[in-house]
N, C-alpha and C positions, 0 to 999 in steps of 0.2 A: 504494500500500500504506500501511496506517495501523497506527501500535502496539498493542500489547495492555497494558493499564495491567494491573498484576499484581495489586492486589489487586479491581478490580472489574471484570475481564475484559471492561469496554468495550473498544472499538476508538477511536485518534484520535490524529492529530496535535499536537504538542506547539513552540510556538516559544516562545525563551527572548528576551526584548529586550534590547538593553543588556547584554551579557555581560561582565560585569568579573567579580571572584571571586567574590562571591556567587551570581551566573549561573554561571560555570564550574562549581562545588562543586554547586548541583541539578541540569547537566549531567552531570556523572560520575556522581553516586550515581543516576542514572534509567537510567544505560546498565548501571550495574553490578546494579540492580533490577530489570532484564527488558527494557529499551527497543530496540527498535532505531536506529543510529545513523542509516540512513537516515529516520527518521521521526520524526528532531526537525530543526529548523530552528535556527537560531542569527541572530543579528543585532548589528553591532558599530560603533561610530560609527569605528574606523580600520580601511580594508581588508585590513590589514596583520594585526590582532588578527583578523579574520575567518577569514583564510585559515590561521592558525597554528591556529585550534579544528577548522578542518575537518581539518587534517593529524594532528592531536594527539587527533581522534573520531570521526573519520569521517562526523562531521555536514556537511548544508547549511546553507550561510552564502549569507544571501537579506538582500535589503533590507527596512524593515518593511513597505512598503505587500505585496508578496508573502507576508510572513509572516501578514499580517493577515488575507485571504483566504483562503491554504490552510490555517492551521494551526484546529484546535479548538479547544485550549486557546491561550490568549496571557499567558506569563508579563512580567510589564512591571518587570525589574529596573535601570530607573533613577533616579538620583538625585533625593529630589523636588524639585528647581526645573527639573527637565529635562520632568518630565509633562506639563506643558499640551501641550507642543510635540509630545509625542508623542501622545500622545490626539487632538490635533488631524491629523495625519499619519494616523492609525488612523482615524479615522470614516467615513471614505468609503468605507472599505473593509471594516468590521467589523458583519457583523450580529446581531441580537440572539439568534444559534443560539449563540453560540461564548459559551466560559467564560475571563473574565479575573482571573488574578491578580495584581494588586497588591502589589509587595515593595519598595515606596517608605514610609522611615519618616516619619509625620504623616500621610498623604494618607489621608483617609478615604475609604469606598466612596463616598459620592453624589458625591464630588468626578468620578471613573472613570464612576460612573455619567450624569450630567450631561453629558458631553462624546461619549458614544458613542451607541449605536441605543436607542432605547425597549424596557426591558424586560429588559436584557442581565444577563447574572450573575454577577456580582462578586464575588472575594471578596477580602480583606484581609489580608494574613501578615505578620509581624513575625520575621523571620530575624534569628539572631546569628552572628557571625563564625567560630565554632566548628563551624560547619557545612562546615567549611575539612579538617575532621579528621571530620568523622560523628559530632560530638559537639554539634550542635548543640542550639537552639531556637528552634521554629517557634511563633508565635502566631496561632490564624486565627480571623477573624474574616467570617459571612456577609454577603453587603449585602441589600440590597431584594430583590433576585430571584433568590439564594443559593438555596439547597435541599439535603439531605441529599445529594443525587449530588453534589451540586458541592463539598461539603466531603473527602466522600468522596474522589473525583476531586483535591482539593489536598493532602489528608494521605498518598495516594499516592505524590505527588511531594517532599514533603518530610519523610516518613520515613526512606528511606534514608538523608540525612544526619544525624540526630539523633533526637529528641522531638518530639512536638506537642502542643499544647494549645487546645482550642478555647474561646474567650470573646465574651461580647458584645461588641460593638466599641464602645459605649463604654469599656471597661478597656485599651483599647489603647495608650491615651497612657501609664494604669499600667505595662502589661506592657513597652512600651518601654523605659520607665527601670527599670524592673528587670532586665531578659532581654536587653531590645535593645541599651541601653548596659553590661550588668551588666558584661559581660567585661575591660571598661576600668577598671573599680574593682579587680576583681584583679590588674590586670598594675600598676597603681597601687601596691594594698598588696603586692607583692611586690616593688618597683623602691625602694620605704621600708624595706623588711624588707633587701633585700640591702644599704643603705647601712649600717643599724644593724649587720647581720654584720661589713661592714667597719671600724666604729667599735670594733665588740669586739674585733677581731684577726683576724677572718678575710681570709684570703682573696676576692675575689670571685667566683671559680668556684666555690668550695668554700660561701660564704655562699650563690649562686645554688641550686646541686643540693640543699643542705639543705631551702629552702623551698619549693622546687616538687616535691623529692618530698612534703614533709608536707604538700601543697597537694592534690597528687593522691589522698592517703591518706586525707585530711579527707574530700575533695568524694564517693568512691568509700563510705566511713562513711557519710555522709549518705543517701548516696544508697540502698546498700543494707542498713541495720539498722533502719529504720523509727523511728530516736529522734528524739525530740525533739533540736534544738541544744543547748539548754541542759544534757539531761543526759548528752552527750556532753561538751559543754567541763566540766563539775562533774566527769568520770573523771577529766578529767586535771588539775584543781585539787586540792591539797593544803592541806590549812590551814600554814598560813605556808610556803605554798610560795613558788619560783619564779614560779608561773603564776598567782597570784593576784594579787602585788604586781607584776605586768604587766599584769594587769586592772584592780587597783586606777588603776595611770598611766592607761589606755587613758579611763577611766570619768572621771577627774579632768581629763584635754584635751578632753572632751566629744567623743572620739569615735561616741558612737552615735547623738549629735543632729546631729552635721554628717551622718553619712550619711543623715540622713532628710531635712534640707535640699538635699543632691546630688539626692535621688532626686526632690523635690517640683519640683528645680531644670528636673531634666532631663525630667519630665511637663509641665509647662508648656511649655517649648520643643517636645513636638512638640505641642503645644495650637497653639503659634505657627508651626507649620510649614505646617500645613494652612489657614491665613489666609495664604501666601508673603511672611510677616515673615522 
C-alpha cells in the first residue's frame, strides 16, 4: 500500500533519511497532513533512535539501502559532510523513477544529482528550525530534472510545517543566511535584549516574557498588515521619544551594517559548504 499525498492525490511512498529533528518535524506534520504511518519509512544512524520513531509513529524504520528501493520519494535529511556517504550507499539502489529531496544546507542539486542514476529528480529545500513548531520555512529549489510534479510533490511535504517558497537555486546560499540561519539572529537579539532588561532592573523572567511577547507581536504585525517595516517601526517612534534615541544608539554601533556583514558572512559559508570546506 502506498500514501495518498493530499494535495496532489498521487499515490507513493515516502522515506525520510537521517531522522534527527528536522526529519522528525516533516514526519509529524505529513502524518498529521493525511499520510499514512504505514507508508512512510524512516531511517536513523542509532537503532535505538529508530525504534523510538517507530513506537512514537507508527512508522517503518528500514535501513537506507531498503529505503532506497521501496520508497518514491527519498527525503535525504542529513548533515552535509554526511552526503557523499550516503549518496554513495543510495546509488545502487536508487533509480532515476524516484524523487529526491535534498535538506542538506550548501549541497546543491548537481552535487545529489552527480552521485545517483542518470536523469533522476532533485530537488533542493532549505528548512529552518521552526519547523519544530509549524512555523517554519521551506526554500525549494528544482534541479536539472525537477518538474512542476516534483515541486508540487515537495511543497506537499513541507507545508504542513510552515511556508514555502520556491526560488532558483542559485539564491539558495541567499535564502540560507537569511531563513536558514535567520532564526539564530533572533534568539541572539533577544539573549542581548534580556541582558539589557537585566541591567535596567528587571528581573530575568520578567525581562524574558517582555520581549518575546513583543517578539511575537512584531513578527505576527508583519506578517499580517501588509506594511512596510519601516512604517510600522515610524508608529511607534515619537519625536524625542524613547524609541528613537534607541535607534539613534542602534544606528551609531553600526548595527545594520554588521547584520548585512553576518548575512554576507553566512552566504559565503554555504558557498563553502558545497566545495566540503
Amino acid at each position: 500500500m502506498t500514501a495518498t499525498t493530499p494535495t496532489t492525490g498521487t499515490t507513493q511512498t515516502v522515506a525520510v533519511l537521517g531522522t534527527g529533528k528536522i526529519g522528525e518535524a516533516l514526519l509529524s506534520g505529513m502524518i498529521r497532513a493525511g499520510w499514512a504511518p504505514d507508508d512512510l519509512l524512516v531511517t536513523a544512524r542509532r537503532p535505538e533512535r529508530a525504534e523510538e520513531l517507530h513506537a512514537r509513529y507508527g512508522v517503518r524504520a528500514v535501513d537506507n539501502a531498503y529505503a532506497a528501493k521501496a520508497a518514491d520519494i527519498l527525503i535525504l535529511a542529513v548533515k552535509p559532510q554526511d552526503m557523499a556517504a550516503l549518496l554513495a550507499e543510495l546509488a545502487p539502489h536508487t533509480g532515476a523513477d524516484k524523487l529526491v529531496i535534498s535538506a542538506a544546507a550548501g549541497i546543491p542539486a548537481a552535487f545529489v544529482e552527480e552521485r545517483l542514476a542518470e536523469g533522476i529528480a532533485v530537488v533542493r529545500v532549505m528548512p529552518n528550525t521552526p519547523v519544530l513548531v509549524d512555523e517554519g520555512m521551506s526554500v525549494i529549489s528544482a534541479g536539472r530534472h525537477a518538474g512542476e510534479d516534483h515541486l508540487a510533490r515537495t511543497e506537499a511535504i513541507f507545508q504542513p510545517v510552515g511556508k514555502t517558497l520556491r526560488v532558483p537555486e542559485k539564491q539558495q546560499d541567499a535564502a540560507t543566511a537569511l531563513s536558514g540561519s535567520g532564526p539564530a539572529y533572533f534568539y541572539y537579539l533577544v539573549e542581548a535584549m534580556t541582558d539589557a532588561g537585566i541591567l535596567l532592573g528587571l528581573p530575568r523572567a520578567q525581562a524574558h516574557d517582555l520581549i518575546v511577547q513583543s517578539a511575537i507581536g512584531a513578527a505576527v504585525m508583519l506578517r499580517d498588515s501588509g506594511e512596510h517595516p519601516v512604517k510600522l517601526r515610524e508608529a511607534v517612534t515619537s519625536p524625542a521619544g524613547t524609541t528613537i534615541s534607541a535607534i539613534r544608539e542602534l544606528e551609531n554601533h553600526g548595527v545594520r551594517a554588521a547584520l548585512i556583514a553576518a548575512l554576507e558572512a553566512a552566504r559565503d559559508r554555504s558557498r563553502e559548504l558545497a566545495t566540503g570546506a
